[in-house]
VOBA-1610 file (N, C-alpha, C; in pm, whole numbers, padded with zeros to 5 digits, always signed):
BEGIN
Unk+00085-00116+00000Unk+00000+00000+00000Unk+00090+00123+00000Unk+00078+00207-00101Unk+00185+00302-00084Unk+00091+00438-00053Unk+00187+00514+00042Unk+00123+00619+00144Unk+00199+00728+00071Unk+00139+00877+00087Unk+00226+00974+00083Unk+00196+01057+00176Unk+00295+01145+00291Unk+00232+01249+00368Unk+00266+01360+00327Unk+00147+01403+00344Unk+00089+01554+00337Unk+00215+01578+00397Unk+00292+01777+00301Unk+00329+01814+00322Unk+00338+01890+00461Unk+00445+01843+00594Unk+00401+01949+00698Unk+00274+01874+00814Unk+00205+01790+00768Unk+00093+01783+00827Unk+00116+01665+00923Unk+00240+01557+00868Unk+00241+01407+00933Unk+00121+01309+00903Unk+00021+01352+00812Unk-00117+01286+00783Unk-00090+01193+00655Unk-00110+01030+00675Unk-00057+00994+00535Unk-00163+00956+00495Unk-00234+00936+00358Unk-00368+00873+00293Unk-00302+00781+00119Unk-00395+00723+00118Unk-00398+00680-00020Unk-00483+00726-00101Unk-00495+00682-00196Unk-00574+00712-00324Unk-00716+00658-00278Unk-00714+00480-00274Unk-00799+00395-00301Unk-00839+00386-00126Unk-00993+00343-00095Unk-00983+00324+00026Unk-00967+00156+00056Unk-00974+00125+00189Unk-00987+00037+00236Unk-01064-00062+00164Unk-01193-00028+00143Unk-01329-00131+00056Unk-01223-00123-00080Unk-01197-00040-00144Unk-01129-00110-00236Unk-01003-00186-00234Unk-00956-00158-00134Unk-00825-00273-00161Unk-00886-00380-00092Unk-00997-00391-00034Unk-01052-00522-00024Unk-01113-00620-00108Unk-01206-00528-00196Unk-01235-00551-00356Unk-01135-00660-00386Unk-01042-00565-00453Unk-00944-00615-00566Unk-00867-00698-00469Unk-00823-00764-00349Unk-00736-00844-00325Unk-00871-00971-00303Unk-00938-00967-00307Unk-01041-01099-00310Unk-01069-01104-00482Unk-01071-01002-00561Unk-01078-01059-00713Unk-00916-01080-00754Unk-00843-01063-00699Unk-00715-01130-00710Unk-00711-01280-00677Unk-00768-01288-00595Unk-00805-01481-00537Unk-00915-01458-00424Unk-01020-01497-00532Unk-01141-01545-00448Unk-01155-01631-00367Unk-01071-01699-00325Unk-01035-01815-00208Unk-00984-01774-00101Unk-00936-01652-00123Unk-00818-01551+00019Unk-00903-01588+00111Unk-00854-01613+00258Unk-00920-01617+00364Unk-00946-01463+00401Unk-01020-01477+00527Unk-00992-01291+00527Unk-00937-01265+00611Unk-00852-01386+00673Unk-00703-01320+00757Unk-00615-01262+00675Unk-00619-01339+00555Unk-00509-01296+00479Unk-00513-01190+00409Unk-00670-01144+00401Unk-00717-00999+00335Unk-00650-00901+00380Unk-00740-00963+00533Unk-00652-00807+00660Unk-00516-00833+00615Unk-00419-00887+00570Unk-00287-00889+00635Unk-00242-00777+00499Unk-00302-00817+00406Unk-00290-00700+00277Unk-00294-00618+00234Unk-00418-00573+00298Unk-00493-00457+00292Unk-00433-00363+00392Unk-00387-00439+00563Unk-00350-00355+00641Unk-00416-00325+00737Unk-00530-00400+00736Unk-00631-00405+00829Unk-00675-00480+00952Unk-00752-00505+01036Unk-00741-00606+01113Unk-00847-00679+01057Unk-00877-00835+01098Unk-00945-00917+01052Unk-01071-00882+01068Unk-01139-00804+01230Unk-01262-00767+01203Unk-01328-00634+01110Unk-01214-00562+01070Unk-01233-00452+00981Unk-01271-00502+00862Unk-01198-00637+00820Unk-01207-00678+00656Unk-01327-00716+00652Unk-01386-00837+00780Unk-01512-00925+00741Unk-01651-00750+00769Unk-01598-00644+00842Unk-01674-00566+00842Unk-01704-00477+00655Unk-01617-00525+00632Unk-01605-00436+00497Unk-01597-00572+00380Unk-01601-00693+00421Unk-01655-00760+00333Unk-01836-00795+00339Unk-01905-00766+00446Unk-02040-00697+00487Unk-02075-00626+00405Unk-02022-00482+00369Unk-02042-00366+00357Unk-02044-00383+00182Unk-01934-00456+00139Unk-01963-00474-00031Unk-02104-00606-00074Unk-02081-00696+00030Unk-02223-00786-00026Unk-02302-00739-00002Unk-02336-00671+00116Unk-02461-00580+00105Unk-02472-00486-00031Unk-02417-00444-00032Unk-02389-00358-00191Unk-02366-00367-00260Unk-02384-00550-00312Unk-02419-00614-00430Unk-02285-00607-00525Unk-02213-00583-00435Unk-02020-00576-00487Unk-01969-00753-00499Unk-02037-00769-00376Unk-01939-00949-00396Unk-02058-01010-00354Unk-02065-01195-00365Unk-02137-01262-00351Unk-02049-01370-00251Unk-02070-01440-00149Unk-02001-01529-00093Unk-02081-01672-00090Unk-01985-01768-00107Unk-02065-01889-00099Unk-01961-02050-00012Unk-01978-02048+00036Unk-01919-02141+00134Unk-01887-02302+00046Unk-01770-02340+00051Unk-01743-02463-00024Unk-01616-02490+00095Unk-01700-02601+00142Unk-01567-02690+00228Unk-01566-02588+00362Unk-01467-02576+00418Unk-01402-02526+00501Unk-01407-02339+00497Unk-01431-02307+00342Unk-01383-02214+00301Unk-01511-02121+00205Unk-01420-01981+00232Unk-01495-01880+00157Unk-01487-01877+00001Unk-01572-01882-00090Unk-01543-01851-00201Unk-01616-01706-00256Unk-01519-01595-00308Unk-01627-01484-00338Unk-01583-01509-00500Unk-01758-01416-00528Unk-01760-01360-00702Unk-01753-01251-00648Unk-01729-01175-00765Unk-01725-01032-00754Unk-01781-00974-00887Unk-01901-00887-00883Unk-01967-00848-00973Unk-01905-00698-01025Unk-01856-00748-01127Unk-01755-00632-01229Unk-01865-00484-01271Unk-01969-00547-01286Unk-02089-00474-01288Unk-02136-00325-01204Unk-02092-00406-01066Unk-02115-00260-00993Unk-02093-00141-01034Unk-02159-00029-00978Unk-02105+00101-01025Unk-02040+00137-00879Unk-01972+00257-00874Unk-01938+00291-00782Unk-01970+00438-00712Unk-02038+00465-00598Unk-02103+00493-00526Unk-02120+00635-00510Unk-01964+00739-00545Unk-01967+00848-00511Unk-02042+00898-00655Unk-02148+01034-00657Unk-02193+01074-00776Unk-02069+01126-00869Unk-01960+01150-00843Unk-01880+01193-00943Unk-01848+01082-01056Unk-01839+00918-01002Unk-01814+00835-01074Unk-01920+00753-01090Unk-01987+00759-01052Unk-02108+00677-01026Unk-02168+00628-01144Unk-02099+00704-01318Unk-02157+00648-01438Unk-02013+00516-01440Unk-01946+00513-01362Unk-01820+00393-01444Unk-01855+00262-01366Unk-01807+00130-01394Unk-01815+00013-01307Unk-01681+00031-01248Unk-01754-00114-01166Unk-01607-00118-01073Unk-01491-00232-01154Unk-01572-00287-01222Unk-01475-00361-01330Unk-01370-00294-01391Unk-01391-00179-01475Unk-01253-00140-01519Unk-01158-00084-01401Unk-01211-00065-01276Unk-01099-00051-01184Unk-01035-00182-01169Unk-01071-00287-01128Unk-01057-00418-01117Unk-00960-00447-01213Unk-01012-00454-01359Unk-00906-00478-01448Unk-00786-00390-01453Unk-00802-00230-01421Unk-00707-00165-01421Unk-00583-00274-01361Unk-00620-00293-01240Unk-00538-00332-01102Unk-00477-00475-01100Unk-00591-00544-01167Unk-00561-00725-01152Unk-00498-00790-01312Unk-00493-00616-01394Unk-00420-00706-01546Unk-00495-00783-01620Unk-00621-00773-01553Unk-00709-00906-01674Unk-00832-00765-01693Unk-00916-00817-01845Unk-01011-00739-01907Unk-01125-00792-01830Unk-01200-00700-01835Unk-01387-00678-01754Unk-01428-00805-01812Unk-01463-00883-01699Unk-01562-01032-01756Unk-01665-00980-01807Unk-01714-00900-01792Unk-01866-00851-01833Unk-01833-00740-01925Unk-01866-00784-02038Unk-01854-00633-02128Unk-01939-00503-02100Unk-02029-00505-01999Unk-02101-00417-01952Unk-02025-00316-01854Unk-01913-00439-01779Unk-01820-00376-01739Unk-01695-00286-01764Unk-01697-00283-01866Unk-01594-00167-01968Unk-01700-00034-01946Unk-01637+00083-01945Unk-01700+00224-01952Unk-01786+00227-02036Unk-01941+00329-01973Unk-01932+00374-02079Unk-01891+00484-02183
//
C-alpha cells in the first residue's frame, strides 16, 4: 500500500480506500481467507469481514461457502457509489489493477 504524507501535516492517505483494496485483493483470489485480506490490505481481521459486509450488502461481492472455506464472485458490474463516478463500473478498476479485461462487457465504460 503506498502512502504519501501531506506536506508538513504528518497525515498519510492513499488514493484507493480500504473497501477497495478489499475488492481487488479478493478478485485477485477469491479463495483468500480474510485473515489474509486483513494482512494485505493492512487491516485487522474484524475490519475486513466488516467491509466484506459492507460490499455484499452492496451487491459488490457474492459469498458462498465450499468446504471449510470462503469462495467470493465479484460483480464487475457494480457502479461505484460516489456521484462523481457513479456512471463507471467497478470492473474497469478491477481490471485496471488485476491485469485481466472486464468479464462482463457491460463492465468496460461507458
Amino acid at each position: 500500500m503506498a502512502e504519501s504524507t501531506a506536506a508538513g501535516t504528518g497525515r498519510s492517505w492513499t488514493f484507493l480506500t480500504n473497501h477497495a483494496h478489499v475488492l481487488l485483493a479478493i478478485a485477485r483470489d477469491p479463495t483468500m481467507r480474510l485473515r489474509d485480506v486483513a494482512d494485505s490490505v493492512g487491516v485487522t481481521e474484524r475490519a475486513a469481514q466488516s467491509i466484506v459486509a459492507d460490499l455484499e450488502a452492496g451487491g459488490y461481492l457474492q459469498r458462498a461457502r465450499v468446504g471449510r472455506r470462503n469462495h467470493y464472485t465479484v460483480n464487475p458490474a457494480g457502479r461505484f457509489r460516489h456521484p462523481a463516478e457513479a456512471d463507471q463500473r467497478v470492473g474497469a478498476l478491477l481490471a485496471l489493477f488485476t491485469g485481466d479485461e472486464p468479464a462482463d462487457p457491460a463492465a468496460r465504460p461507458d
